[in-house]
C-alpha positions in Angstrom: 0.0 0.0 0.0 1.5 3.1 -1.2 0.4 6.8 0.6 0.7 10.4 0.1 4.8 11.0 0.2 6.0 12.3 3.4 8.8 14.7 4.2 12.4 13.3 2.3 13.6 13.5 5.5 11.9 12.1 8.0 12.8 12.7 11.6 13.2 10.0 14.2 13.0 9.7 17.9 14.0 6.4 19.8 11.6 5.7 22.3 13.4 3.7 25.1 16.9 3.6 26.1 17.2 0.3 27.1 19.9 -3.1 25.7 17.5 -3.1 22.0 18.3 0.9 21.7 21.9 0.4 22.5 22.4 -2.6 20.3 20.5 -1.3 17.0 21.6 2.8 17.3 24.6 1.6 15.6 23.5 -0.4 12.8 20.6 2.5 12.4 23.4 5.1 11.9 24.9 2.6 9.5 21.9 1.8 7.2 21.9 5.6 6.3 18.4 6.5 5.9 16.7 7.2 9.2 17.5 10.5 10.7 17.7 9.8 14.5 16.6 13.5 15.8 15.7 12.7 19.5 15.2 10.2 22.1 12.9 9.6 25.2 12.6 7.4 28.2 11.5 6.5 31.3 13.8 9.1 33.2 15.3 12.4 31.8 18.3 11.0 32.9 18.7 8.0 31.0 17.9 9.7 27.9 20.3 12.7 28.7 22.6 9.8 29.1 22.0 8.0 26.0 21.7 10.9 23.8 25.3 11.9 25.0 26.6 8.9 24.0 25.6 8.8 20.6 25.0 12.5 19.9 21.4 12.9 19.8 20.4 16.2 19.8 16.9 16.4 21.3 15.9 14.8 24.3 12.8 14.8 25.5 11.3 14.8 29.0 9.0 12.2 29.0 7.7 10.1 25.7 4.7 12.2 25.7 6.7 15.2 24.8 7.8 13.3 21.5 4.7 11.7 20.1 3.2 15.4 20.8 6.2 17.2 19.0 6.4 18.3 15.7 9.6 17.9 15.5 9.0 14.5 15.1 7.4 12.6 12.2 8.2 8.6 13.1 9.0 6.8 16.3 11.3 3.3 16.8 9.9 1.6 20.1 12.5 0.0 21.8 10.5 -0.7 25.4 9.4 -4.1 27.1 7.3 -6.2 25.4 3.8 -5.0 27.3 4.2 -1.0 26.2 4.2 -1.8 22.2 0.3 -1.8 21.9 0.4 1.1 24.3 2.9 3.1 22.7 2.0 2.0 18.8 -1.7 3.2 19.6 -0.6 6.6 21.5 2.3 7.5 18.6 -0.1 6.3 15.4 -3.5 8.5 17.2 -0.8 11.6 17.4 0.3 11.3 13.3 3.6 9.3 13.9 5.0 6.5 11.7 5.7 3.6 13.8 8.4 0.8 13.7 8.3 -1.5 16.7 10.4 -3.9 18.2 8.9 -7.7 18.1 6.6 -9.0 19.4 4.8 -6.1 17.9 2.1 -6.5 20.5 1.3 -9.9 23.1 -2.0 -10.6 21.1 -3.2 -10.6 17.9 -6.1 -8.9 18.5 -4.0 -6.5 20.0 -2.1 -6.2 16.4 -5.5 -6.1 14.0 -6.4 -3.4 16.0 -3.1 -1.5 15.1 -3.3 -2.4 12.1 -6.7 -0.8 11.0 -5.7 2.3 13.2 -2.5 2.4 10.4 -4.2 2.1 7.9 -7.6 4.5 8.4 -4.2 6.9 9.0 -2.3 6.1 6.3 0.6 5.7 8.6 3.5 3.1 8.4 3.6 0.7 11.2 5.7 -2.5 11.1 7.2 -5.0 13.6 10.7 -5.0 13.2 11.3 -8.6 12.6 14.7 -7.9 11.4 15.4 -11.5 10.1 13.2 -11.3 7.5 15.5 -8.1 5.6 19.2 -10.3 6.0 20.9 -11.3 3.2 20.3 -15.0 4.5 17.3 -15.0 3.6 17.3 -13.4 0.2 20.0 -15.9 -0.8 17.2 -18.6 0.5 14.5 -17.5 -1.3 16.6 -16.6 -4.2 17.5 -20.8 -4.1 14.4 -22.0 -3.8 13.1 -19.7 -6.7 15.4 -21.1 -8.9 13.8 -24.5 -7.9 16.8 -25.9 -7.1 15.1 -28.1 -4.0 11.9 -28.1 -6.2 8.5 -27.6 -3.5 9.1 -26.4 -0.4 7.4 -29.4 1.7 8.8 -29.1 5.5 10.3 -26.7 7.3 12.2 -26.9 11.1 13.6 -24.3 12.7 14.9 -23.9 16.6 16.0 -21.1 18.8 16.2 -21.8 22.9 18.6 -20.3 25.9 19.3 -21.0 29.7 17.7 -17.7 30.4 19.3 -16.8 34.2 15.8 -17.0 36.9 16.2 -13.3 38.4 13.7 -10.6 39.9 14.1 -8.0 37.7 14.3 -9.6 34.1 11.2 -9.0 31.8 11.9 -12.4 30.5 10.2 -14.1 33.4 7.7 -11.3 34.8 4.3 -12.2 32.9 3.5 -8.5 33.4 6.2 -7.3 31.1 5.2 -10.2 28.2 7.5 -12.4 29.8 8.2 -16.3 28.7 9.9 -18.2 25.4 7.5 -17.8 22.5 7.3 -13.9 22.1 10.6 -13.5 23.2 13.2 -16.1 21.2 9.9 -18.6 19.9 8.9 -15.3 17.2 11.7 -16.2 14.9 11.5 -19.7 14.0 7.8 -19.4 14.2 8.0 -16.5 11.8 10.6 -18.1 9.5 8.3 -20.9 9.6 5.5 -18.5 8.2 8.1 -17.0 5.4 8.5 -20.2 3.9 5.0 -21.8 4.4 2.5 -18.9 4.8 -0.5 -19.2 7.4 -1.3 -22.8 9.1 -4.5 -24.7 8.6 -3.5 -26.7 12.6 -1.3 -26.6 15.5 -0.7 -29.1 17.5 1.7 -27.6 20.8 3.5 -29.1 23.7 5.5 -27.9 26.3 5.3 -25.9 30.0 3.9 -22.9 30.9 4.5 -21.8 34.8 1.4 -21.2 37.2 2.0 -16.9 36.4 1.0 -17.7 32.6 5.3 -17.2 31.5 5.6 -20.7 28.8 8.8 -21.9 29.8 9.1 -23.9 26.5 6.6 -25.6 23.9 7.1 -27.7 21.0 4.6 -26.6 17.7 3.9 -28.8 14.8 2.1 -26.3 12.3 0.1 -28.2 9.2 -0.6 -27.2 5.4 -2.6 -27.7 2.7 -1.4 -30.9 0.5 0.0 -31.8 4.2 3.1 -29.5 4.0 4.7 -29.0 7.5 6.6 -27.3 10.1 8.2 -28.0 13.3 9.4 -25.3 15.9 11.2 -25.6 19.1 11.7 -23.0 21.5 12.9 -22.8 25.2 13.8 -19.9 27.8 15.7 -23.3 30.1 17.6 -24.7 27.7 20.2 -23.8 25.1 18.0 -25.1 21.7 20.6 -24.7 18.5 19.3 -21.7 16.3 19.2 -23.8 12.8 17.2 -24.0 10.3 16.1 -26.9 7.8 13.9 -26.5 4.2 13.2 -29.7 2.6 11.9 -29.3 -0.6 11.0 -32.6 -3.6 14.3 -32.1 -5.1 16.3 -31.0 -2.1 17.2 -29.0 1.3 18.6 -26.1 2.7 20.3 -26.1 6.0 20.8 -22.9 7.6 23.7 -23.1 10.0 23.4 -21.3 13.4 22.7 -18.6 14.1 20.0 -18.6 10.9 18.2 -15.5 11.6 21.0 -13.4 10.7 23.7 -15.1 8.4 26.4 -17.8 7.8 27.2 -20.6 6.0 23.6 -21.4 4.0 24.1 -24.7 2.5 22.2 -26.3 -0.5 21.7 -29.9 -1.0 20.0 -31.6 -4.6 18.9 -34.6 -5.6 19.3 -37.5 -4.0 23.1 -37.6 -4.3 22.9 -34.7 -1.9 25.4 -32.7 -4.0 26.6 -29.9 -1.6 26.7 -26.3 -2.7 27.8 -23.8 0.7 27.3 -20.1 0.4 28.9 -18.1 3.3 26.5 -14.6 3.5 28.1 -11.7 5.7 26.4 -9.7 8.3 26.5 -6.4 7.2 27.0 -4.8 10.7 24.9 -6.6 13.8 22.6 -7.5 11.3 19.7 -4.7 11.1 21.1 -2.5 8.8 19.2 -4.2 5.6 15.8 -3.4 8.0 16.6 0.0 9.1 17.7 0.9 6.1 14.3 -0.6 3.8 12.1 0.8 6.6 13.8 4.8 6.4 13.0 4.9 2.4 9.7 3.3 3.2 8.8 6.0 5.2 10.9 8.8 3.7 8.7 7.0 -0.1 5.1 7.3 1.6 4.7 3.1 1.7 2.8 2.4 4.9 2.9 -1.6 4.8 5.9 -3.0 4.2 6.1 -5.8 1.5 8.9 -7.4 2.6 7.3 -8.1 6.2 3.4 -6.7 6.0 1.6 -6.5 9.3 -0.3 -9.3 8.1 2.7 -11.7 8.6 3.1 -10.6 11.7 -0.5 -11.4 13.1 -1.0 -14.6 11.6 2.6 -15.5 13.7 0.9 -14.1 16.7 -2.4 -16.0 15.9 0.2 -19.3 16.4 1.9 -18.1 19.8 -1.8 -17.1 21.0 -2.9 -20.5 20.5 -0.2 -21.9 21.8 0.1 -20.4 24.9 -3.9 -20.9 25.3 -2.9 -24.8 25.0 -0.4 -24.3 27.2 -2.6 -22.9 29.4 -5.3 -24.9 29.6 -3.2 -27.8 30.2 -1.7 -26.3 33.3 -5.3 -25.1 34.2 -6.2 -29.1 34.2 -3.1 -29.5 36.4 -1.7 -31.7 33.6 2.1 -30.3 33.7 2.5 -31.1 29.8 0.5 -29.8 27.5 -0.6 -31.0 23.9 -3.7 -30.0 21.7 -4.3 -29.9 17.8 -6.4 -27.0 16.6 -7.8 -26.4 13.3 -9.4 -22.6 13.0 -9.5 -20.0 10.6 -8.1 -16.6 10.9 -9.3 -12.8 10.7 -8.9 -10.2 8.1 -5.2 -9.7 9.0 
């Protein structure tokens, strides 16, 4: 969807100064099209102290102050998980562009209803699912275009840590979006989607802890013609980050990590004839993103092609069914949970 053009320059504010802001300001600076102009936080402090540190000229007082300034025409979030819907809603209702970190919201409903307040705006919003801009995965879909692996049939894809049990990390406080699926569970479940599109059933397994935080789950996703995908996620134990695409003709195994780049390795017929590509990371790995989301924005495109906000729902639609499996096998004081669910899906 293409809109009115905005401004050829349009100005940024970071909202948040927390580990995302300070790993991505880099790679942001790097991609060349988004002009950082201001940040906001929490505290004055923290975003006197960030702005300092990578030369940011405006800082506002609170993030009020920047979704109400008009010296600001776009925001990147960069807060916990449980402020994007918040935030996305309060900076798309005041005229701003939005770019979110993932999860772009802890629902899909949550999502739809950004979505349709985007669009009635003719604003851009996306979820900044990075993976889906790297160089990896063009060189993927480039191979499986050229129908070297013939029909992409299955796909499996991994991504789990030993996340340390404290207080005062997000990761296990269900009131800050806490747990494995929308945290480290969003990438292979949304490679999975890249490769396949939308599910027609989920069947899910794993354990979800008495506050509602999943600990770790196990989703088999089914397709039409009775394509497949299976996804492994944990936040309590270290799950490789691979990827595998088996196609009629072939595979591709993405080594580790596979969301951002490596050695992508292509295997035909039933010889397996090997063919490695090594792609770089062109800096920590955003800059493709940042840098196709800045001439979005700066070229008046309000959903973004490569990653549409409708890609990003239907990956929510999975985790919200998972985690209601998840939770209703707790509920029945079953410990384990496992379900198979065939549904349709909304508009987005």
């Amino acid at each position: 969807m293409t809109d009115t053009a905005v401004s050829a320059a349009p100005r940024w504010a970071i909202l948040g100064t927390g580990g995302i802001a300070e790993q991505t300001i880099r790679d942001i600076r790097l991609a060349g099209t988004m002009d950082v102009v201001a940040v906001a936080s929490r505290t004055r402090a923290s975003a006197d102290e960030f702005a300092a540190r990578h030369s940011i000229g405006r800082v506002f007082d609170t993030v009020d102050a920047a979704l109400e300034s008009a010296e600001v025409d776009a925001v990147y979030i960069c807060t916990p998980h449980s402020s994007h819907f918040d935030l996305a809603r309060r900076a798309l209702l005041a005229g701003k562009h939005v770019l979110c970190e993932k999860p772009l919201t802890l629902t899909a409903e949550q999502s739809r209803e950004l979505a349709t307040l985007a669009a009635a705006r003719r604003l851009f919003l996306m979820e900044a699912m990075w993976m889906v801009f790297t160089p990896a995965i063009a060189h993927v879909q480039e191979v499986i275009r050229s129908g070297a692996i013939g029909e992409v049939r299955f796909v499996e894809s991994s991504m789990g840590f030993n996340f340390p049990r404290t207080d005062t990390s997000r990761l296990w406080d269900p009131d800050l979006g806490g747990g494995a699926l929308l945290d480290v569970g969003i990438y292979p479940l949304a490679f999975a989607h890249l490769m396949l599109g939308r599910p027609e059933t989920i069947t899910a397994s794993g354990v979800m802890e008495p506050n509602g935080v999943d600990l770790r789950s196990t989703v088999h996703l089914g397709y039409a013609d009775d394509r497949s995908a299976s996804v492994s996620t944990s936040m309590t134990e270290v799950i490789m980050p691979f990827a595998v695409i088996g196609g009629t003709a072939g595979s591709i195994v993405m080594d580790p990590p596979f969301f951002s780049g490596g050695a992508i390795h292509t295997y035909a017929g039933p010889s397996f004839a090997q063919q490695t590509t090594v792609v770089p990371v062109e800096g920590g790995g955003y800059v493709p993103m940042f840098r196709a989301v800045g001439e979005a924005v700066a070229g008046g495109v309000s959903d973004h092609p490569a990653h549409p906000l409708k890609n990003a729902i239907a990956v929510l639609e999975v985790i919200d069914e998972v985690r209601r499996t998840l939770s209703a096998s707790h509920a029945a004081d079953v410990g384990v949970a496992s379900a198979s669910t065939r549904y349709g899906f909304a508009r987005y």
